[in-house]
C-alpha positions as CSV (number, residue, x, y, z in Angstrom):
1,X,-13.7,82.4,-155.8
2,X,-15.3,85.5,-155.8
3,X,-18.1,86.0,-152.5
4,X,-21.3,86.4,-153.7
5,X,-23.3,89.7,-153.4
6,X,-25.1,90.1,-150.1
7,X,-28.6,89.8,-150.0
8,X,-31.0,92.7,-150.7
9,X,-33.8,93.9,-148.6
10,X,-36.3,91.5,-150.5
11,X,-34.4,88.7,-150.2
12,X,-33.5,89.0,-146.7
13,X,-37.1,89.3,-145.6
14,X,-37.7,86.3,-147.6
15,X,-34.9,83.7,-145.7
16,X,-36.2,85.9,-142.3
17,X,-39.4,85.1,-142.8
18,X,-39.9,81.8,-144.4
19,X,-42.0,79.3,-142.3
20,X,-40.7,76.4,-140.6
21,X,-37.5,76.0,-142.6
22,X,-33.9,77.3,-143.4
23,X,-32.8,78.7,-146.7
24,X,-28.8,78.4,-147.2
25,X,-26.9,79.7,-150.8
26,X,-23.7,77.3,-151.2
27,X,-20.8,77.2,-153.4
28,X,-19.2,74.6,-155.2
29,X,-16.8,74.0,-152.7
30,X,-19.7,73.4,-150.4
31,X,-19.3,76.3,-148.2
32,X,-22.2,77.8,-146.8
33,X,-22.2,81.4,-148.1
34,X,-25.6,82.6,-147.1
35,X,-27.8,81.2,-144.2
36,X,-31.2,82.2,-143.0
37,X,-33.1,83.1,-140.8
38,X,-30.8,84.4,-138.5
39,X,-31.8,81.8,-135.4
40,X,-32.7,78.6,-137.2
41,X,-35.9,77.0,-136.1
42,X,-34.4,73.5,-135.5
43,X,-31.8,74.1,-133.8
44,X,-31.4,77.4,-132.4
45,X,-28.0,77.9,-134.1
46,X,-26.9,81.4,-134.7
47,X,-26.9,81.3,-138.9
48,X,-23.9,83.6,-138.7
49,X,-22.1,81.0,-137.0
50,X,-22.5,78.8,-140.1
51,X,-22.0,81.4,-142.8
52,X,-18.2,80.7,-144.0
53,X,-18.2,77.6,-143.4
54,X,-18.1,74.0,-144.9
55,X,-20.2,71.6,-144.9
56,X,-18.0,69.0,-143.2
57,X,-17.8,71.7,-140.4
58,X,-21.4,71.9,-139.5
59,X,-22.3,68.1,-139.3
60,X,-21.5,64.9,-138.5
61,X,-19.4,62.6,-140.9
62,X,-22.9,60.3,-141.7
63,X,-25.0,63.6,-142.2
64,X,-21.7,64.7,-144.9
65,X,-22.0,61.8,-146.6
66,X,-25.4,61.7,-147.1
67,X,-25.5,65.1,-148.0
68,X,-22.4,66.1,-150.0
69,X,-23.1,64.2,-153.3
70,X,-26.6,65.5,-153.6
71,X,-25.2,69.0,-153.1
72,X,-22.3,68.5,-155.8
73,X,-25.1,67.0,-158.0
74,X,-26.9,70.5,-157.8
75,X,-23.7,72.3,-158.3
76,X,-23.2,70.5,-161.3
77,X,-26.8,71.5,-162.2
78,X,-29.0,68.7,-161.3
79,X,-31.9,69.6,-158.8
80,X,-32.6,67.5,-155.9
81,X,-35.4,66.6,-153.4
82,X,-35.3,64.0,-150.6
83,X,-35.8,63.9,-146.7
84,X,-33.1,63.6,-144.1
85,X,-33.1,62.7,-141.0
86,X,-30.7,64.8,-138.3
87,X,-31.1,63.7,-134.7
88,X,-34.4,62.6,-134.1
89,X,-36.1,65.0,-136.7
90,X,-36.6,64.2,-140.4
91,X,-36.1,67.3,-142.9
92,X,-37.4,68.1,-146.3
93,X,-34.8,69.5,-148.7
94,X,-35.0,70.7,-152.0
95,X,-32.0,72.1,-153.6
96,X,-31.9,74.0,-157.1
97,X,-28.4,75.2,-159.2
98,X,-27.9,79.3,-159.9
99,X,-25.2,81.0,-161.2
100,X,-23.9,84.5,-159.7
101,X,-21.9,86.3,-161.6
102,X,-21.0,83.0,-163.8
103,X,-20.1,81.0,-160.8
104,X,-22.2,77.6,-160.0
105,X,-23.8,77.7,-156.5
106,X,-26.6,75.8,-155.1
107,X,-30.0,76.9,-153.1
108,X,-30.7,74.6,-150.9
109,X,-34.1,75.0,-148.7
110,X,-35.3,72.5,-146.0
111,X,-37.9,72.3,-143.8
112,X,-39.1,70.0,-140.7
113,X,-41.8,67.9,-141.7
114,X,-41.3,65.2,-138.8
115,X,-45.0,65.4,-137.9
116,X,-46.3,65.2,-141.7
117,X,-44.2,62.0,-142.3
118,X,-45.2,60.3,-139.3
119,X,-49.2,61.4,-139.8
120,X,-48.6,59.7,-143.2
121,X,-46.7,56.6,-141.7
122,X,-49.0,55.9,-139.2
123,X,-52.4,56.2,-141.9
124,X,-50.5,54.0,-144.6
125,X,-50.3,51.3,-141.6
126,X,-53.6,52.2,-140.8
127,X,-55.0,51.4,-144.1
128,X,-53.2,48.5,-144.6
129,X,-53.6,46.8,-141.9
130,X,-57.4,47.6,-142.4
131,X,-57.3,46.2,-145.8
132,X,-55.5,42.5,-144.8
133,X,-57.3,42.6,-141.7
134,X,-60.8,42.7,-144.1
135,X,-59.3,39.8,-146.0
136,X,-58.4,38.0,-143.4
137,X,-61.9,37.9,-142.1
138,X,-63.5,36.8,-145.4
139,X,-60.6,34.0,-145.3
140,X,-61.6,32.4,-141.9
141,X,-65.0,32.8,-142.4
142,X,-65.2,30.7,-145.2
143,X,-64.6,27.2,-143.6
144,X,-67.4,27.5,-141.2
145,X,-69.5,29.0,-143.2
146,X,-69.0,26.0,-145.5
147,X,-69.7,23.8,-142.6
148,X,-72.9,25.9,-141.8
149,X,-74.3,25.6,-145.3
150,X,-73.7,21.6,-145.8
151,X,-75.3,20.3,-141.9
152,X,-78.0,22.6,-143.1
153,X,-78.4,21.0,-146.4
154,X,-78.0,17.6,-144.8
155,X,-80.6,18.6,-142.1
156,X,-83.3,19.4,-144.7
157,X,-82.8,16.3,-146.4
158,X,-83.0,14.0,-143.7
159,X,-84.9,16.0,-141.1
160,X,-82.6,14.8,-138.6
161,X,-81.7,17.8,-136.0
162,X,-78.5,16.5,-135.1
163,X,-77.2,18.4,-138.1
164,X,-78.5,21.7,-136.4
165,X,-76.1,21.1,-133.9
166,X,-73.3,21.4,-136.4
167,X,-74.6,24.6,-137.9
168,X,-75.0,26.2,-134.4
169,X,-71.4,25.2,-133.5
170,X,-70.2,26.7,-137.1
171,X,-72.0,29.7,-136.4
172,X,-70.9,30.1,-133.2
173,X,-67.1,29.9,-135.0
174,X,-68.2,32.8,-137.2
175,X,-69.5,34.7,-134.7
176,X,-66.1,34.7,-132.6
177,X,-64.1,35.0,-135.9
178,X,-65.8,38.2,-136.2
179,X,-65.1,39.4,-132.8
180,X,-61.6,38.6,-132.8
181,X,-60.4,39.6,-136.4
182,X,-62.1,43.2,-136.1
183,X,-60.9,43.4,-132.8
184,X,-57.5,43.0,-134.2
185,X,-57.7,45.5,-137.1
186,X,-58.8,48.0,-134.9
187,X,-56.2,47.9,-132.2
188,X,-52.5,47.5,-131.9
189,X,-52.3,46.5,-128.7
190,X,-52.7,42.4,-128.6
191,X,-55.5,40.6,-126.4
192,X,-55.3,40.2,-122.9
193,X,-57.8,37.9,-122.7
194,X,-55.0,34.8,-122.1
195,X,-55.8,31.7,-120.1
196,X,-53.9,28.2,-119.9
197,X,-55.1,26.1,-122.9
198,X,-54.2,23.0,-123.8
199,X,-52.6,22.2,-127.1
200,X,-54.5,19.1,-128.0
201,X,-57.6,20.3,-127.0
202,X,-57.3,23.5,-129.0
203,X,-55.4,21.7,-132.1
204,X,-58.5,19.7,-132.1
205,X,-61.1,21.7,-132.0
206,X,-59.4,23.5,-135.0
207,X,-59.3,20.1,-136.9
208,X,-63.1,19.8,-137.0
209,X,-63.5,23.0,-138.0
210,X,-61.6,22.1,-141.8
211,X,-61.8,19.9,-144.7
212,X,-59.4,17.8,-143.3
213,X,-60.3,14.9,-146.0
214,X,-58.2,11.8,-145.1
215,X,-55.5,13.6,-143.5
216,X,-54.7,13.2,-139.7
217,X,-53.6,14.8,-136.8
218,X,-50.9,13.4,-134.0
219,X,-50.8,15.9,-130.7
220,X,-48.5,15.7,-127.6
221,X,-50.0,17.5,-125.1
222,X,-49.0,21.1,-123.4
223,X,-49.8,24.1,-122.0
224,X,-49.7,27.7,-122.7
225,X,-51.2,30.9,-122.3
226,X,-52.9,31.9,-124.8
227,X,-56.4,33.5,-126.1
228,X,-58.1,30.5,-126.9
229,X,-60.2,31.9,-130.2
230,X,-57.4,33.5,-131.8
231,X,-55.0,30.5,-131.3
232,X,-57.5,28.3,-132.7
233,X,-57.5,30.0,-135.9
234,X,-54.0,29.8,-136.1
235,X,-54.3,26.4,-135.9
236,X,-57.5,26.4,-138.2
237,X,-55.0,28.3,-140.6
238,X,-51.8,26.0,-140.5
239,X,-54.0,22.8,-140.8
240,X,-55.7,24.1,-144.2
241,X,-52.6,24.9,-145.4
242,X,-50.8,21.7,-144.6
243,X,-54.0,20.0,-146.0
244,X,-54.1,21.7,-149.0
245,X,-50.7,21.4,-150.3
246,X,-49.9,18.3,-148.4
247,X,-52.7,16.2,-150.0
248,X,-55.7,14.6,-148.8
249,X,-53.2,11.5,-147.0
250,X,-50.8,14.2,-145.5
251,X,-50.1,13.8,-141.4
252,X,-49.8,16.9,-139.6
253,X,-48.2,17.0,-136.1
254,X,-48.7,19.3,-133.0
255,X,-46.2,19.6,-130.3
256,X,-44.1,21.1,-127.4
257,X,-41.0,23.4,-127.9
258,X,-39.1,24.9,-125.0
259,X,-41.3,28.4,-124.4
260,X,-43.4,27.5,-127.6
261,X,-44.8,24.7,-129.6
262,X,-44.7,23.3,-133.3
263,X,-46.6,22.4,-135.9
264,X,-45.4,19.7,-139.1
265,X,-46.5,17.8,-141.5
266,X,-45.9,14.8,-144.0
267,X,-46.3,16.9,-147.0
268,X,-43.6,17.9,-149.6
269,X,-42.6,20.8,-147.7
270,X,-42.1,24.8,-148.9
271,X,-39.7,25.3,-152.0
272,X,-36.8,27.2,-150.7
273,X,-36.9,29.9,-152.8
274,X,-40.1,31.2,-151.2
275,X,-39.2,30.5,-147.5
276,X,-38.8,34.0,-147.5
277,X,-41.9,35.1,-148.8
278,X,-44.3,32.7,-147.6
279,X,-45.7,35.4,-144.5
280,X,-45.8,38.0,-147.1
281,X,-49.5,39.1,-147.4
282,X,-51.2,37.8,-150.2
283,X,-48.2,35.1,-151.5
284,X,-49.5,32.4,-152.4
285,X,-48.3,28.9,-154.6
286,X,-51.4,27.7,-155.5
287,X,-54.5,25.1,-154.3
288,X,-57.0,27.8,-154.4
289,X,-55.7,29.6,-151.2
290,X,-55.9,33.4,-151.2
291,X,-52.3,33.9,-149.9
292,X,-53.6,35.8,-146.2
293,X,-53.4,32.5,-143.9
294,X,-49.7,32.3,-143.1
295,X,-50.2,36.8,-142.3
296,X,-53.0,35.8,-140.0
297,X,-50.5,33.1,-138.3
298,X,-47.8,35.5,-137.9
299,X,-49.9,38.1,-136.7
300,X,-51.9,36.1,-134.1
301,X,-48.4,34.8,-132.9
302,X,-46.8,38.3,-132.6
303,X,-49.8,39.3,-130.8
304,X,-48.9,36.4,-127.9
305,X,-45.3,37.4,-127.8
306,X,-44.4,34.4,-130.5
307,X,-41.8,35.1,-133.1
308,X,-42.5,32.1,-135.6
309,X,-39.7,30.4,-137.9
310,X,-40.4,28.1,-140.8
311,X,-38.0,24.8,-141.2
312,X,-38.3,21.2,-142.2
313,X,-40.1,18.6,-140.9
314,X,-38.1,14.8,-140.6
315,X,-40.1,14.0,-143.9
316,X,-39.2,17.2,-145.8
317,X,-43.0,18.9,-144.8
318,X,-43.0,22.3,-143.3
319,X,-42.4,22.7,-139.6
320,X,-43.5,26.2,-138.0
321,X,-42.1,27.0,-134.8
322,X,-43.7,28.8,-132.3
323,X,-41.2,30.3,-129.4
C-alpha cells in the first residue's frame, strides 16, 4: 500500500499544536501512519516511536479489542465517537474515514477529558440524590403529619389536651425527619451520631408513629449501634409497607440476626419477578405508596454499614435482612 504524503506545514502546526489531545492518520491495516504532536500529552511517548506501527503493537490486547472494530468501521466509512478508558484516564475519540490518493484511511483524534467526565458524574449524583432525597422527605413526613392534623381535630372537638400531647410528639417526629433526611442529601458521609438502641424499643416507637390498623407487632429484643432517628424511620418505612400490602390483619415481626436484625411479616409476600426491583427509586406495586420507602431503607442501612437482602418469611411475607 502506497505511504501517504507527509504532512505540510499547515497541517503539521495543526497535530503540533492541538490542545490536550493526539491526532493519528491510520490505514486500513490499522497502522498508525501519522502521529502528532511529536511528545503526546498523556503519555509522554515519542509519536515517532508509534508512526509505522500497528495498532496491536501500541496497546494492550483489551485496549485492541476495544478499539480495532471501531477503527475498521471508520475505514469502511462509518464515523465513530465514544470514550475509552487507558490506565486510569478516560479519552474522548472521534474518528472520521478519508481517502488519499484512492486509499481508505481513518483520522482518528482523542483527547483527555478524565476531569470533564467525572465533574459530570459527580453533579448527575448530586442531582439525583437531591431529587429522591426531596421525595423522601415529603414521604416520611406524611404520617406524622397525618397524626398531627387528626389529635388536633380530636382536641378541638373535645377540648381535651391530652390530644395536644399527640400533636407535640408528631411534630416533634417531623421536626427530626427534617433534620435527618436533609442532613442526608447533603452529605455522603453517613451519621456518626450512633448509640446502643434497643430493637423493641425503637421498633415500637416506629409502630405508633403509622396507621397500623389491626395489624400487630411481635419483637425479640437486641442491641445495636445505631442513630436512633434514622433507624426509626426505617422501621417507620418497613412497617407501612408490610401494612399496606399485607392488609389491615397482617403480623409483622422484629428480630436478631448474627451482626444484624430482621424484619417479616404475615402478608403475601413480594412477587418474584420484582425482587429485583423493589429498592429501585420510585417502584412501586400499588396501595397508594409513592415507590421511595424501600430507597430510604436501603439508604439508611448503607449509611450504618448494613447491606440488606430481601427473602421469605415462614408464611410466604417478605423478610428484610439487616447484616
Amino acid at each position: 500500500m502506497k505511504s501517504p504524503r507527509p504532512p505540510s506545514g499547515g497541517h503539521r502546526a495543526l497535530i503540533e499544536r492541538f490542545p490536550n489531545g493526539v491526532l493519528v492518520l491510520f490505514d486500513a491495516d490499522l497502522y498508525y501512519r501519522i502521529v502528532g504532536p511529536d511528545s503526546l500529552p498523556f503519555s509522554g511517548r515519542n509519536a515517532s516511536e508509534m508512526a509505522g506501527a500497528h495498532l496491536s503493537e501500541l496497546f494492550p490486547e483489551e485496549t485492541v479489542t476495544e478499539l480495532e472494530p471501531k477503527l475498521r468501521a471508520t475505514i469502511e466509512g462509518t464515523p465513530q465517537s465514544f470514550d475509552s478508558e487507558y490506565g486510569d484516564r478516560i479519552h474522548h475519540i472521534e474518528t472520521r474515514p478519508v481517502h488519499i490518493d484512492g486509499e481508505p484511511y481513518g483520522v482518528l483524534v482523542t483527547q483527555e477529558v478524565t476531569d470533564a467526565r467525572q465533574t459530570a458524574t459527580d453533579l448527575e449524583e448530586q442531582n439525583e440524590r437531591l431529587d429522591q432525597f426531596a421525595s423522601m422527605l415529603s414521604h416520611d413526613l406524611r404520617n406524622p403529619l397525618s397524626i398531627a392534623v387528626g389529635e388536633l381535630e380530636r382536641y378541638r372537638e373535645t377540648g381535651d389536651d391530652a390530644y395536644l400531647d399527640g400533636v407535640e410528639d408528631a411534630l416533634g417526629r417531623i421536626d427530626e425527619i427534617i433534620v435527618d433526611l436533609t442532613t442526608l442529601a447533603r452529605s455522603n458521609t453517613p451519621s456518626e451520631e450512633h448509640e446502643s438502641v434497643s430493637l423493641t424499643e425503637i421498633s415500637r416507637d416506629a409502630w405508633e408513629l403509622i396507621d397500623t390498623q389491626s395489624a400487630s407487632l411481635e419483637t425479640q429484643d437486641c442491641t445495636i449501634e445505631a442513630d436512633r432517628s434514622q433507624l426509626q424511620a426505617l422501621f417507620e418505612n418497613l412497617f407501612r409497607n408490610a401494612v399496606g400490602h399485607g392488609g389491615m390483619d397482617v403480623t409483622v415481626r422484629v428480630g436478631p440476626l448474627e451482626g444484624g436484625f430482621f424484619v417479616e411479616d404475615t402478608g403475601d409476600g413480594i412477587p418474584p419477578e420484582t425482587k429485583e426491583q423493589v429498592f429501585e427509586y420510585g417502584f412501586t406495586t400499588g396501595y397508594g405508596g409513592s415507590g421511595v420507602g424501600l430507597t430510604i431503607v436501603r439508604r439508611i442501612a448503607a449509611d450504618h454499614d448494613l447491606d440488606v437482602s430481601l427473602a421469605e418469611s415462614p408464611e410466604g411475607g417478605a423478610r428484610f435482612e439487616f447484616y
